[in-house]
N, C-alpha and C positions, 0 to 999 in steps of 0.2 A: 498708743492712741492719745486722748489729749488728757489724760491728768499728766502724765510723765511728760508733755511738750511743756506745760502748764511751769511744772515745778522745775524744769532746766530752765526758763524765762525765768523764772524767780533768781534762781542758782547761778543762772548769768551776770545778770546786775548787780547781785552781790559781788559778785567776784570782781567785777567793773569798779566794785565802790570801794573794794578794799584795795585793787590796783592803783585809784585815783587818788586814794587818801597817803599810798604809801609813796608816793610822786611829790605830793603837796609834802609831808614831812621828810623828805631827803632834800628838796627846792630850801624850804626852809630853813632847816640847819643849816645848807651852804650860802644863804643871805646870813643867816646870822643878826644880831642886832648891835647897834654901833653904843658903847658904852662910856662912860668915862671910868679910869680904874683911882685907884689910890693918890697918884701921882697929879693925876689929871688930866689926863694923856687920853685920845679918843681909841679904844682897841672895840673888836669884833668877839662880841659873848656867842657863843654858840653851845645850844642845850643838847648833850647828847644824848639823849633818852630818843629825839626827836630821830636822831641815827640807827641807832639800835633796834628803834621798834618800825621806820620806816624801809630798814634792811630786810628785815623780818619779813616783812610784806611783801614786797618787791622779790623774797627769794619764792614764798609761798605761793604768789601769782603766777610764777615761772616754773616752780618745782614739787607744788602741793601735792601733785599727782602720786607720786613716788611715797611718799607719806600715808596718804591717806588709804592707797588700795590694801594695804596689809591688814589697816584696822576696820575695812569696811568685810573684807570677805576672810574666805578660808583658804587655806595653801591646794593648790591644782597634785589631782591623782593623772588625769589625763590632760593636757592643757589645750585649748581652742586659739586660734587666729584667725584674723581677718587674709586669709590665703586661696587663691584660687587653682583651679589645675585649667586642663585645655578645653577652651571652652570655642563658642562660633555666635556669629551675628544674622538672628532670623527675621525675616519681614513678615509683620505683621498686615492685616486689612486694615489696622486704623494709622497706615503709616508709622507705626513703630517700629526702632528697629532692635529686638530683644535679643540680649545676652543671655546665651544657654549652656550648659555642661551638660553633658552626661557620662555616666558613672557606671558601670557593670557590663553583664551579658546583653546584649544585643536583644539575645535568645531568654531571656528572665523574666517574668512580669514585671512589668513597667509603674513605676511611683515616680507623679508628678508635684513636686515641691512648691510652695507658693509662699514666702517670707511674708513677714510682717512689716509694718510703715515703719520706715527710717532706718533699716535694716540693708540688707542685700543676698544672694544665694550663697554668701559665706556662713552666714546664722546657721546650715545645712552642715558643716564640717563635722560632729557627731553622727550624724544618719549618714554622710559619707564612708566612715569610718566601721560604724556595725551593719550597713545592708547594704552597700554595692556588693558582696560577695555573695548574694544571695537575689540579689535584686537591679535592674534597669532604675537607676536616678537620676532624674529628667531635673535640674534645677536651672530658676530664670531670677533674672534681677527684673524688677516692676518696674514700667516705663519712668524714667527720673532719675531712680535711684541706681546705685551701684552704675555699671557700664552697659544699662540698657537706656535709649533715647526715646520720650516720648513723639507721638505724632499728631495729626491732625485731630485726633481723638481727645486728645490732652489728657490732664491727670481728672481719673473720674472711674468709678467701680464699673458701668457700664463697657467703657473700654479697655480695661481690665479681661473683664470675662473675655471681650471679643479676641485679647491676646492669647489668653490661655485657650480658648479653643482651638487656635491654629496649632498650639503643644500638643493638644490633643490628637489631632491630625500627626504631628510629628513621631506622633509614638508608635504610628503602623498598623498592622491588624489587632495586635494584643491592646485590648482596655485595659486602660490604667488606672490605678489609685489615686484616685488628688487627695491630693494633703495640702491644707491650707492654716498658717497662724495666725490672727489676731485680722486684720484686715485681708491677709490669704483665704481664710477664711471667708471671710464676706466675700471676696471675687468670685469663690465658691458658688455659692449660695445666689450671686447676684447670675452667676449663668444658669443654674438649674430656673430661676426664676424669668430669667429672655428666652434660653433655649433649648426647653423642653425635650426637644426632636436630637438635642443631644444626648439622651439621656442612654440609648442604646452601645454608646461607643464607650460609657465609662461602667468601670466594673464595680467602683464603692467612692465611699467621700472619707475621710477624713476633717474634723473639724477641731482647730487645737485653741482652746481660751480665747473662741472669738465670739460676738453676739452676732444677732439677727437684725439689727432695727440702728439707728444713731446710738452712737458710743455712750452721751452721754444719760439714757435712759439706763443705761446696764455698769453703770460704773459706781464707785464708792464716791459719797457727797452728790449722787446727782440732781437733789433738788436746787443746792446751791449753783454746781456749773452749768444747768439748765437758765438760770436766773441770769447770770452772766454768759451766755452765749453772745447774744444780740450787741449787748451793750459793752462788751469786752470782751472776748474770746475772737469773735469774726473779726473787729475793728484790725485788734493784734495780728491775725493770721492775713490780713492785706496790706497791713504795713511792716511784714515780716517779709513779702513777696517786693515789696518798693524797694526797701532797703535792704536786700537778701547780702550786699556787699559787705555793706557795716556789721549784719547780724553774723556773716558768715565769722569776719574776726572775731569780735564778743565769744563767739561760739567755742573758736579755738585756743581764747586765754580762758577761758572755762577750762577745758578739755586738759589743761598745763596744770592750773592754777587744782584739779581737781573737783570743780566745784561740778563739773559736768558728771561727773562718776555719783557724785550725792544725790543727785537729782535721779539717777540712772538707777540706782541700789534700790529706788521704792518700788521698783518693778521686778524684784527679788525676791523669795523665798529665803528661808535656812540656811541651803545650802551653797549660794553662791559662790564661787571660787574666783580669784583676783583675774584670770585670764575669760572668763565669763564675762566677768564686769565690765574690763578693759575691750573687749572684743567690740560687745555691743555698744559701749559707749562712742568708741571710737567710729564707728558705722556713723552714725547721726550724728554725727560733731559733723561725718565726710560728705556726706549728702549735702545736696544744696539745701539751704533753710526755703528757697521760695515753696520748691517740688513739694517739700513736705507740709509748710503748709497750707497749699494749694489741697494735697490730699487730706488732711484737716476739716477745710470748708466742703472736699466732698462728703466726707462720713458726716455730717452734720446734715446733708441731704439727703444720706441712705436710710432705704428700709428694707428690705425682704422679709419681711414676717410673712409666715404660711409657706416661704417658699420651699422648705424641706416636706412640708407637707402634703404636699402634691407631687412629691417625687415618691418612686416605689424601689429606689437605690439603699440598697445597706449602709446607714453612715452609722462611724463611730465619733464619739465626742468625747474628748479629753478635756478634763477642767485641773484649776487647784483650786486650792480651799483656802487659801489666803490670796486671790488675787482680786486688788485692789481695780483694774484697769478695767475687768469683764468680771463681772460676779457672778459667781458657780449659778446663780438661780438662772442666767442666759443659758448658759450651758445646757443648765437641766428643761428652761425650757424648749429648747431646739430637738434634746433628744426624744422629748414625750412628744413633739410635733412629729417628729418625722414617723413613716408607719413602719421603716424596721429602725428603730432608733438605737443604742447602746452607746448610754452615759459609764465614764470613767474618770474618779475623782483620784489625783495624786495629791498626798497632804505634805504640807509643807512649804509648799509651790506656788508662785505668785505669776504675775502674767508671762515671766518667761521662760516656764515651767520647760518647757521642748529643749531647751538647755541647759537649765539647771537641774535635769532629770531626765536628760536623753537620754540614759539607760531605759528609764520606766518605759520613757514614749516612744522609741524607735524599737521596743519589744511589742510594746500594745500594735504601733503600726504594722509590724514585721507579719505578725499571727493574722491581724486582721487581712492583709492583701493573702496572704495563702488562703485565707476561706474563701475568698472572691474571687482570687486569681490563681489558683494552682501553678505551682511553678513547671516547666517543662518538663518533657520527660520522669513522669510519676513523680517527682519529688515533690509528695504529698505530704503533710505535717499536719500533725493533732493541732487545731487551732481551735480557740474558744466558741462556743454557741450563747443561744441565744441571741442572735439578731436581733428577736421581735420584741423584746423586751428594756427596760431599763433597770440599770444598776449603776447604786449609788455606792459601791464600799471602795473603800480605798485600795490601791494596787502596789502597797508598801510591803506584800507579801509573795508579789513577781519575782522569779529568780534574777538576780543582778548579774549581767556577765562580767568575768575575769578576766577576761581578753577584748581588743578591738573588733571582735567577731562579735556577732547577736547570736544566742544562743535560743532557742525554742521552748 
């Protein structure tokens, strides 16, 4: 969302200014200055510190990455890529044409995946991992991003929803789970609030560290980026759409230089692991900068407050307790809106908690779709109650699976 665009625009120009500075001191020392020596004879003095430290730069700009990911995170137990398996190109009613995979039985209850802004359905390669063997996983790239193409609808939450409904449609008789992150979320949220009259085809929601209303009401510092929206934040995000070419480069000597990963890490927990890091960083270096911040200027427009509260669908809500992007009080208060709501807080966890603790959350998700959705053929499982309720305790006492499997 936009503190983390915020702080790569920061992260970027820095990196610009240390690439430029180390340009101007290699330029330099090979001018050199024209001297007379002893003799008296005109020679070429040249300072080499000016060498040294303009090498330094120029290597850092091109290879900081490599450096800096070891001391930003932790060494990977399971590692994540930006990797896709066989996927198909669906048409949508707003003229999109959406990249989709699906993952498991046929015959499984079906979970529909919904990525977050500047991401793609690769963020999904954990939940790939512990529930296709349990579970139908429906994942799309959001019109823009990844190898989905937006349409006539453009980039906007309303046509969004109208995407994901046609998934819904795709998924056949069996209702499916939507699971949504961060603006996944809101697409959520923004269909149960247009179309109501869908609400019989889905079986439960899922809602993972998103808010309800514009970002910046629900984020850390938002009296200050509320204050700078108008006067700087929009300005930036339509001349980030002008010049999407120039920014696109900037983007990508970031992304070298590292400085893109700094920027990336604030949207981190504890537990982040360098192939985490890298993963998602690398997603939004690869996206276009217009797409994303075209969807910028829309979450600046969105609201759906009330709208889980007129729905009478079980949603579960996953938060963390360090996240900076969407703060746990959205969280909490979307689950006390909605009327079977159940809040789950994972500690540690910052907004891209679904991966930095896809164990936690692809368990929470796994239990939750068996209450709603029973899997075929009796493979019924003890899955948690209370629906109607919320709870606030942390789920640092879920069994962890040992294997690529989800365990129950």
């Amino acid at each position: 969302m936009t503190q983390l665009p915020l702080a790569r625009s920061i992260t970027t120009w820095l990196s610009l200014a240390v690439l430029g500075a180390s340009a101007y001191l290699l330029w330099s020392w090979h001018q050199g200055e024209w001297v007379r020596d002893a003799a008296g004879d005109l020679i070429r003095a040249r300072d080499d510190w000016r060498l040294w430290l303009g090498g330094a730069g120029l290597l850092w700009s091109l290879l900081g990455r490599s450096l800096l990911l070891p001391i930003l995170t932790r060494k990977d137990e399971v590692p994540t890529r930006a990797e896709r398996g066989d996927g198909e190109m669906i048409a949508s009613p707003t003229g999109s044409r959406l990249y989709v995979e699906q993952h498991g039985s046929q015959h499984a209850p079906p979970i529909i995946f919904t990525h977050g802004w500047g991401m793609d359905s690769t963020f999904w390669r954990y939940a790939r991992q512990n529930l296709s063997g349990r579970f139908r996983l429906i994942l799309w790239d959001l019109p823009g991003l990844g190898k989905s193409r937006a349409g006539h609808g453009g980039v906007s939450l309303e046509a969004f929803a109208t995407d994901l409904a046609a998934l819904i449609e795709l998924a056949g008789p069996k209702r499916p789970v939507l699971v949504g992150h961060s603006i996944g979320g809101m697409t959520i949220q923004t269909l149960l609030r247009d179309r109501p009259e869908l609400e019989s085809r889905i079986a439960g929601v899922v809602l993972l560290n998103t808010t309800y209303t514009n970002p910046l009401r629900t984020i850390v510092l938002s009296r200050f980026l509320r204050a700078i929206q108008r006067p700087l934040l929009e300005p930036g995000a339509r001349l980030t759409v002008l010049l999407h070419p120039l920014i696109w480069l900037m983007q990508w000597q970031s992304y070298l230089s590292g400085s893109a990963h700094l920027a990336h890490r604030l949207g981190f927990g504890r537990y982040v692991t360098r192939s985490q890091l890298e993963h998602t960083t690398l997603l939004s270096v690869r996206n276009p900068p217009a797409v994303q911040a075209k969807g910028t200027l829309a979450m600046f427009r969105w609201d759906a407050t009330g709208a889980v509260g007129r729905s009478s669908l079980p949603i579960l809500v996953i938060g963390g307790d360090r996240d900076i992007v969407t703060k746990l009080e959205a969280n909490r208060s979307i689950a006390t809106a909605a009327a079977a709501g159940d809040l789950r807080v994972v500690e540690g966890v910052n907004h891209m908690g679904p991966m930095e603790r896809a164990d936690l959350y692809n368990q929470l998700i796994g239990e939750f779709t068996l209450t709603v959705q029973p899997a075929a053929g009796g493979d019924v499982r003890t899955a948690p109650t209370g629906l109607t309720s919320i709870h606030r305790e942390p789920v640092e006492q879920l069994q962890r699976p040992s294997s690529g499997a989800l365990r129950p």
